[in-house]
C-alpha positions as CSV (number, residue, x, y, z in Angstrom):
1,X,124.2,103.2,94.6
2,X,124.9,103.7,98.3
3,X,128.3,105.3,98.9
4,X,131.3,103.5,100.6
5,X,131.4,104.3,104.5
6,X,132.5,108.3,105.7
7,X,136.3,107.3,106.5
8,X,136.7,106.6,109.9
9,X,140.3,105.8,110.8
10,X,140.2,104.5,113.8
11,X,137.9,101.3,113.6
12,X,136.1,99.3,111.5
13,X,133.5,100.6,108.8
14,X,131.0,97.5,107.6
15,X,129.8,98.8,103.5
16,X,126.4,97.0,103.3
17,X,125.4,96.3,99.6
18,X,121.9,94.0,98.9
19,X,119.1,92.7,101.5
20,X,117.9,93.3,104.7
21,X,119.2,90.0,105.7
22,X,122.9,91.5,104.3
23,X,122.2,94.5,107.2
24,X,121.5,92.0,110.0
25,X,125.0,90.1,109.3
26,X,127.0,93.2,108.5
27,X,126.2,94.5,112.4
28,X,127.3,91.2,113.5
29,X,130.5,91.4,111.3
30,X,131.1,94.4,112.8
31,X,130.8,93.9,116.4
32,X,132.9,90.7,116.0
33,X,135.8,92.6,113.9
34,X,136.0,95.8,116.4
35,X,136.2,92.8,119.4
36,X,139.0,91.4,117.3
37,X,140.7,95.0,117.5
38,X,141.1,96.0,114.1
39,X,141.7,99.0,113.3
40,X,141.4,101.3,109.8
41,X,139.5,98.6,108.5
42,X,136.7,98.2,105.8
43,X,134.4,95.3,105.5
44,X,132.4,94.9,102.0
45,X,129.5,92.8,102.7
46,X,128.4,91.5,98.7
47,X,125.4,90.6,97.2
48,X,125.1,89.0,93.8
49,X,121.5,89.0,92.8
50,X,122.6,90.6,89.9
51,X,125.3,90.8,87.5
52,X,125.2,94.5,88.4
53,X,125.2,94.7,92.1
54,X,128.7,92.2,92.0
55,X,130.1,95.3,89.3
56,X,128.7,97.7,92.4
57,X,130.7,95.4,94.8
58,X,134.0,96.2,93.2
59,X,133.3,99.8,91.9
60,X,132.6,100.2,96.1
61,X,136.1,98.4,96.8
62,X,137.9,100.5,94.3
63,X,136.5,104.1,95.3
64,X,136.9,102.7,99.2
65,X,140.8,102.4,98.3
66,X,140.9,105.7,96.7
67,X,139.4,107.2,99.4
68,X,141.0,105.4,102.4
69,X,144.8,104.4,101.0
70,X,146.4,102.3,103.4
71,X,143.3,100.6,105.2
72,X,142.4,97.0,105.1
73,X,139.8,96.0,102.5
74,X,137.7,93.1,103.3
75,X,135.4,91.5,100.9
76,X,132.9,89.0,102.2
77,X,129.3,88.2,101.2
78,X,126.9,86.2,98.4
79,X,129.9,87.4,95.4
80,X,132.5,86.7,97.4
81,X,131.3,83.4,98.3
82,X,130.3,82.7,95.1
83,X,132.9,83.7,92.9
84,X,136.1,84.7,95.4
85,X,138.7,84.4,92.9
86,X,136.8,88.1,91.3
87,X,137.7,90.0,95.2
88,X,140.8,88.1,95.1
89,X,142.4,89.0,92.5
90,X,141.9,92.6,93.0
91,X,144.9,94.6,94.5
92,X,142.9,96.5,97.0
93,X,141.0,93.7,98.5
94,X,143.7,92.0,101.5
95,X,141.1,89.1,102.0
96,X,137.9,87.5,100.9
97,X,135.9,85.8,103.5
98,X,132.7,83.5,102.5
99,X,129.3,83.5,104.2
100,X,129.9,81.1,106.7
101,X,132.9,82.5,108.0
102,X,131.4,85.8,107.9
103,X,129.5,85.1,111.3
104,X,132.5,83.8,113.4
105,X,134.1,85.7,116.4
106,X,137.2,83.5,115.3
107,X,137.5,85.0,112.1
108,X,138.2,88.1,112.9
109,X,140.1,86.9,117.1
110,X,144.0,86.9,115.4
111,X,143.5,90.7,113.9
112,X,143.3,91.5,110.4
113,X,145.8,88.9,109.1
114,X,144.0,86.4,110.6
115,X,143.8,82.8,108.6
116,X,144.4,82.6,104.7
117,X,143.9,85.6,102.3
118,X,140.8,83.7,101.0
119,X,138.9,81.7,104.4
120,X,135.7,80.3,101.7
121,X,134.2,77.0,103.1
122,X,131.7,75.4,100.9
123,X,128.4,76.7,101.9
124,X,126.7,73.8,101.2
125,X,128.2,71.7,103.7
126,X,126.2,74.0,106.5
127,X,123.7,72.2,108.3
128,X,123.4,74.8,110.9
129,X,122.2,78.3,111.5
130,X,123.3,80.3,114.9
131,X,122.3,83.9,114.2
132,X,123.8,86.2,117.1
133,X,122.0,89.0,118.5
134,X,122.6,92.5,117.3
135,X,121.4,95.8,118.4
136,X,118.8,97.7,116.0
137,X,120.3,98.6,112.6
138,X,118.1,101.6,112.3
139,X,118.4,103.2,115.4
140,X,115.7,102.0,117.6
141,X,113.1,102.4,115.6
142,X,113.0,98.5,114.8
143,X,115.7,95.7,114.8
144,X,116.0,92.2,113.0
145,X,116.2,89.0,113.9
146,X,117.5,86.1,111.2
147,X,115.1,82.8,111.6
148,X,116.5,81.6,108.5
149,X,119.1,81.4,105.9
150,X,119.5,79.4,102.5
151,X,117.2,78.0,99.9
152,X,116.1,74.6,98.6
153,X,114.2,76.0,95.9
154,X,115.9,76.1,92.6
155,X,114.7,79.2,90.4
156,X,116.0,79.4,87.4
157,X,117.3,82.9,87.1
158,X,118.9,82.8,90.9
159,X,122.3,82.7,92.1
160,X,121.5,82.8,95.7
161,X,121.4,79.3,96.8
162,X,125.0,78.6,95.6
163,X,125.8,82.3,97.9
164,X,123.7,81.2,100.8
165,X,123.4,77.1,100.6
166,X,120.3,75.5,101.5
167,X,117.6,76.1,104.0
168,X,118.5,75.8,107.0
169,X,116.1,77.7,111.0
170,X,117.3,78.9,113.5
171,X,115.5,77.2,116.7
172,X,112.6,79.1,118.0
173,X,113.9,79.3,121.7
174,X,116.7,81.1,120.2
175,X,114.6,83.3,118.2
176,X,112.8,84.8,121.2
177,X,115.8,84.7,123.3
178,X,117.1,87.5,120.4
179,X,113.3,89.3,120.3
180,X,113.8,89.3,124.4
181,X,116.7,91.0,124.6
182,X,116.1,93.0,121.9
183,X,112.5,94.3,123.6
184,X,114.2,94.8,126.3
185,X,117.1,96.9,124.3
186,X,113.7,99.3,124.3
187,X,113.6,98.2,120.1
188,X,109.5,99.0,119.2
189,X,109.2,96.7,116.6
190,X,111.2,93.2,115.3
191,X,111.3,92.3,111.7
192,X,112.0,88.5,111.4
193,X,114.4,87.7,108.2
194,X,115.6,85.4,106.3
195,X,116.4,84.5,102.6
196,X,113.3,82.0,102.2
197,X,111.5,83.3,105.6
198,X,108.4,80.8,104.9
199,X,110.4,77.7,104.4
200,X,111.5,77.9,108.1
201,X,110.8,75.0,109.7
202,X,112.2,72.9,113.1
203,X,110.5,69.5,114.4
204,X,107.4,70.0,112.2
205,X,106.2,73.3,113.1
206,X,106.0,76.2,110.4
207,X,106.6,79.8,110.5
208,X,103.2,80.5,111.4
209,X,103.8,78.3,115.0
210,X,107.2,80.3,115.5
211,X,105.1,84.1,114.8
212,X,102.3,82.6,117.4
213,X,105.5,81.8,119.7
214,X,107.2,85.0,119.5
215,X,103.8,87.0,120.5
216,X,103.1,84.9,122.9
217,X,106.4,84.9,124.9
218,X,106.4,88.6,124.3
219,X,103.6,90.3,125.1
220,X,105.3,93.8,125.1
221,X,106.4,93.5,121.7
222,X,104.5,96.4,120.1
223,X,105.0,95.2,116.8
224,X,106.4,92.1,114.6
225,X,107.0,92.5,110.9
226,X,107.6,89.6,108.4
227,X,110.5,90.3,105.8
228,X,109.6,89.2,101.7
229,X,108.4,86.0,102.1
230,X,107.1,83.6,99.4
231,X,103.0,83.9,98.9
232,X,102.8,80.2,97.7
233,X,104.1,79.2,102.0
234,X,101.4,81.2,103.2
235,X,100.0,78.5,105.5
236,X,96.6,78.9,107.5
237,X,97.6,79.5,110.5
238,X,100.1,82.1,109.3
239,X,97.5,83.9,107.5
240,X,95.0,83.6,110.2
241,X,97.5,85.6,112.5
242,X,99.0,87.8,109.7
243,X,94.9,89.1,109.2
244,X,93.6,88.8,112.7
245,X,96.8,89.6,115.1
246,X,97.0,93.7,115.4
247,X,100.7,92.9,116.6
248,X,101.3,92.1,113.3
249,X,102.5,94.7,111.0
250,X,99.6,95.1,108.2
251,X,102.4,94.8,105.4
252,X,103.6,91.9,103.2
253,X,106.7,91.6,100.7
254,X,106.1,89.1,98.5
255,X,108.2,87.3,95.5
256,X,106.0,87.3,92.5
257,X,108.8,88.0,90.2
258,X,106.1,88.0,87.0
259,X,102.5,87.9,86.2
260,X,102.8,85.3,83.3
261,X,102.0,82.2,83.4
262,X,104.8,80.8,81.1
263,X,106.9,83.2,82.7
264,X,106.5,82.1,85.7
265,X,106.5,78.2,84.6
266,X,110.4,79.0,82.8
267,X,111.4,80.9,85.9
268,X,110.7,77.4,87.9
269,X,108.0,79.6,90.6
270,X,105.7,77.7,92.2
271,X,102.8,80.0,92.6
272,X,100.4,81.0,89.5
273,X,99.6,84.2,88.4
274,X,95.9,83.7,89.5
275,X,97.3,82.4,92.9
276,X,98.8,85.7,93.7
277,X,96.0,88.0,92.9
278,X,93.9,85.3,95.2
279,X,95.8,86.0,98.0
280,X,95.9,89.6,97.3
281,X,92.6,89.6,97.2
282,X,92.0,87.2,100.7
283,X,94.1,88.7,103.0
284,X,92.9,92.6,102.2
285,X,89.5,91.0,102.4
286,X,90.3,89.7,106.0
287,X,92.3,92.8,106.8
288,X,91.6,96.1,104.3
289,X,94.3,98.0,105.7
290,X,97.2,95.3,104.3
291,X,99.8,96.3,102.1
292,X,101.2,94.9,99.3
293,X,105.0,95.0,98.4
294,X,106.4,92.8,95.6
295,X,109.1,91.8,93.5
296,X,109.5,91.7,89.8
297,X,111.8,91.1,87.3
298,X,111.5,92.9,83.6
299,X,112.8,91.4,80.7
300,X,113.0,87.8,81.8
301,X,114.5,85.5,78.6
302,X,111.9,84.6,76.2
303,X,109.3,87.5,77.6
304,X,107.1,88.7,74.9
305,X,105.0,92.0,74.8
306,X,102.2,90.0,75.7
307,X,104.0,88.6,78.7
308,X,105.2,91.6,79.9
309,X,101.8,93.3,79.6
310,X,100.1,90.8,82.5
311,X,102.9,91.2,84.5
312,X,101.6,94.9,84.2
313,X,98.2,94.5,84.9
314,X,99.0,92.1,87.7
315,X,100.5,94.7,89.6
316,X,96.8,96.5,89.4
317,X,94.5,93.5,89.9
318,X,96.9,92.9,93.1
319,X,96.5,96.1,94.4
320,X,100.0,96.3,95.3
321,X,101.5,99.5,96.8
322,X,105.4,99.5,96.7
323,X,107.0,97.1,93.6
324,X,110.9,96.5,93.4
325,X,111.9,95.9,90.2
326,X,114.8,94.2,88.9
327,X,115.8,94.3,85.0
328,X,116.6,90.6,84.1
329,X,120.5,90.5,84.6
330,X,121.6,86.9,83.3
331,X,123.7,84.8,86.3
332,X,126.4,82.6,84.3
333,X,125.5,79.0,86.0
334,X,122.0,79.8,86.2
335,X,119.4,77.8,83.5
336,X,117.8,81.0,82.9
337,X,121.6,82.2,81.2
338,X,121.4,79.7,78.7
339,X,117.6,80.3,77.3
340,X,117.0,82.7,74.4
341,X,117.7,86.7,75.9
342,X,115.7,89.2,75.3
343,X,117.6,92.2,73.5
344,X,118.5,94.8,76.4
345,X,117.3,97.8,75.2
346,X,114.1,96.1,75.8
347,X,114.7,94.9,79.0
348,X,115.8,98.5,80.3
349,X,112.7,99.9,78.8
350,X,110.3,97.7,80.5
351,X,111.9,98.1,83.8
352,X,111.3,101.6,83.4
353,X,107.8,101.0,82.6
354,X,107.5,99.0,85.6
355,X,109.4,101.9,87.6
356,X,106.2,104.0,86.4
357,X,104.1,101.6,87.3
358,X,105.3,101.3,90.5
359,X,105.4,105.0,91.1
360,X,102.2,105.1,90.2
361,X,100.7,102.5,92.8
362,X,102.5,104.3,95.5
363,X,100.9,107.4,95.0
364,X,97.6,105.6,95.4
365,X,98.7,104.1,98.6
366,X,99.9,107.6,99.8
367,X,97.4,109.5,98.6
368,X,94.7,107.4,100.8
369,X,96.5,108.7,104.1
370,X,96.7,112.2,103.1
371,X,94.4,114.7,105.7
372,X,94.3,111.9,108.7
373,X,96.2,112.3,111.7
374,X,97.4,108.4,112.6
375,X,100.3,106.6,114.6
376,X,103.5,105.9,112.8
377,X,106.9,104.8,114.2
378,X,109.6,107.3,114.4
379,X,112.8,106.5,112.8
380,X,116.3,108.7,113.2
381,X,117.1,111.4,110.7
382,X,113.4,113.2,110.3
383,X,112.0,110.3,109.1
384,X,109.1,107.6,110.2
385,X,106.6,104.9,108.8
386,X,103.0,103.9,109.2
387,X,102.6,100.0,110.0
388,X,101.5,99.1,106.4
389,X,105.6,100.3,105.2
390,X,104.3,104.1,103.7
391,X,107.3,106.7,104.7
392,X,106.8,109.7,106.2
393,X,109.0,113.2,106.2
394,X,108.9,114.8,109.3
395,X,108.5,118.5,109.2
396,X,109.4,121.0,111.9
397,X,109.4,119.5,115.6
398,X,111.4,115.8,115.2
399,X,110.0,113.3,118.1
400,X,112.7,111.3,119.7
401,X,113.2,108.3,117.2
402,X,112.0,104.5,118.1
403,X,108.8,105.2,119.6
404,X,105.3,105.7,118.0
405,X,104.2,109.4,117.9
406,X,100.6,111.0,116.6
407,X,101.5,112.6,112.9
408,X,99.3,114.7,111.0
409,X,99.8,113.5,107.1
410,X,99.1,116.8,105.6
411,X,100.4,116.4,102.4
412,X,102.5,114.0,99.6
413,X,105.4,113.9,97.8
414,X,105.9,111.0,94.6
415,X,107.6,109.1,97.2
416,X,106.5,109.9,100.6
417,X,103.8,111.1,103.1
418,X,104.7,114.6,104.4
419,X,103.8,115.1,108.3
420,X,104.0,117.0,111.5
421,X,103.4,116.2,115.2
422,X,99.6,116.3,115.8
């Protein structure tokens, strides 16, 4: 678990917990609570995917207090929104702020005492998205840019949608108005984001029209990544750009969540398990050098042996490189809470299984650039990436970070490429 924010008594600290879409909104929370003023204040930005990452939330909270006595404690985010009263009634947090409110300058404009001790809206009221701009969240490597945010889909283990509300796009003029400035910022590559990305949709186009749009306004963008998207949305002209555009970053998160059937059926996907080794299969056929990230959950309720064993093999008849794995974690409200649980000593063992699994498709996937010398994007702290996601440790001589740089992949680690400036 990520450790609160270095104390820093003079501004404001943002403690990022849960997705990449989480990052994006935590810069903007920051940049509108330091031009509110405040001062010797931390800002704990939620998730509630699981039933562990909300006990992470306040463990954070608690250790922030301890560590910084006397600052102001903010809690905001998908737990907060979703269950406030849990931030509120702890005596370190001074206010709980909801997604929505999250995002607004005004928020923040009267100082830290600003509005009620818990400002939550109903998120599903929002029929709007206005993401601001930020500045890169990883130095200038790469920054992000929210197209979307919500969910209309209903799965039956997720909390999200009652943390986020339903889908709702940004426009796409504001989208490359963000990318522009960005680009110009000197950021190399753009990742767009969102919590369903390929549900985006604005006057009947797609998200394959709004990718076409952004490369086509921007010309100078070196590179444009996608963020996890949902294989089943794969549309054709998104896959014709995502395996014929070189813009395009040769890498694909994907939500499989399981490769069974009946698993899949009970969790309320709407993709197959033949479905995703299809696509697998298609878009490394049109493109061999794609990569494959995915999510899965172990020990969904009712999961036999049987079950668990194709979700397995799936990962190997996908090909997939870099698996996240999530250990079923049961969300009260959710359908999934109320079918039969499987026992959790079997659910931690089978995400550990999967853990090994995954280690041991990444090892393929890094063990295939091993002795080449190729281009990868330098990030700050020694570090950098290939376009298909595989990290790389710098060793001796550190290029200046957000810009590509020839690297000589000598050697591997069980996590990482090892490299040196050809």
């Amino acid at each position: 678990m990520a450790e609160p924010p270095a104390p820093d008594h003079r501004g404001v600290d943002v403690h990022t917990m849960g997705c990449r879409l989480n990052a994006y909104e935590s810069e903007v929370i920051r940049q509108n609570a330091e031009a509110a003023g405040l001062t010797d204040t931390v800002i704990v930005n939620t998730c509630a995917v699981t039933s562990e990452a909300v006990r992470q939330a306040r463990q954070a909270i608690r250790r922030t207090a301890r560590s910084r006595p006397g600052a102001t404690i903010i809690a905001t985010g998908c737990a907060a929104q979703i269950d406030p009263k849990t931030f509120s009634d702890m005596p370190e947090v001074s206010r709980v702020i909801g997604n929505l409110e999250k995002l607004s300058p005004a928020t923040f404009a009267a100082g830290d005492g600003a509005g009620s001790r818990v400002d939550v809206g109903d998120i599903m009221l929002a029929r709007d998205v206005r993401a601001p701009t930020v500045g890169g969240i990883e130095g200038r490597a790469r920054a992000f840019v929210q197209v979307q945010t919500g969910c209309d889909h209903r799965c039956t283990f997720c909390i999200i949608p009652f943390g986020r509300g339903n889908s709702r796009s940004v426009a796409p003029a504001d989208v490359v108005a963000q990318a522009r400035r960005l680009v110009e910022t000197g950021h190399y590559e753009i990742v767009l984001t969102g919590v369903d990305l390929t549900s985006w949709s604005h006057d009947g186009l797609t998200l394959g029209d709004l990718v076409a749009e952004v490369l086509n306004a921007l010309p100078e963008l070196p590179q444009l990544r996608l963020s996890s998207i949902d294989a089943i949305e794969i549309d054709d002209r998104l896959f014709d750009l995502i395996t014929t555009e070189p813009r395009i970053a040769p890498y694909l998160h994907l939500s499989f969540q399981s490769g069974d059937d009946m698993i899949l059926k009970r969790m309320k996907r709407r993709h197959t398990r033949t479905d995703a080794i299809e696509l697998c299969h298609r878009l490394r056929a049109a493109r061999p050098e794609m990569a494959f990230g995915a999510d899965f959950i172990a020990g969904f309720p009712t999961e036999t042996g049987e079950m668990f064993a194709n979700t397995l093999s799936a990962a190997d008849e996908c090909g997939l490189d870099y698996l996240h794995v999530f250990p079923y974690s049961a969300r009260p409200g959710t359908p999934a809470a109320r079918m039969p649980q499987v026992a959790k000593e079997i659910v931690r063992e089978r995400a550990a299984r999967l853990r090994a699994k995954a280690g041991e498709r990444l090892r393929l996937r890094l063990d295939r650039h091993v002795g080449s010398t190729q281009l990868a994007l330098v990030e700050s702290g020694g570090r950098a990436r290939l376009p298909d996601f595989a990290p790389i440790r710098l060793v001796g001589e550190t290029p200046a970070d957000g810009r590509p740089a020839p690297i000589e992949l000598y050697d591997s680690t069980e996590t990482e490429l090892l490299g040196r400036i050809a």
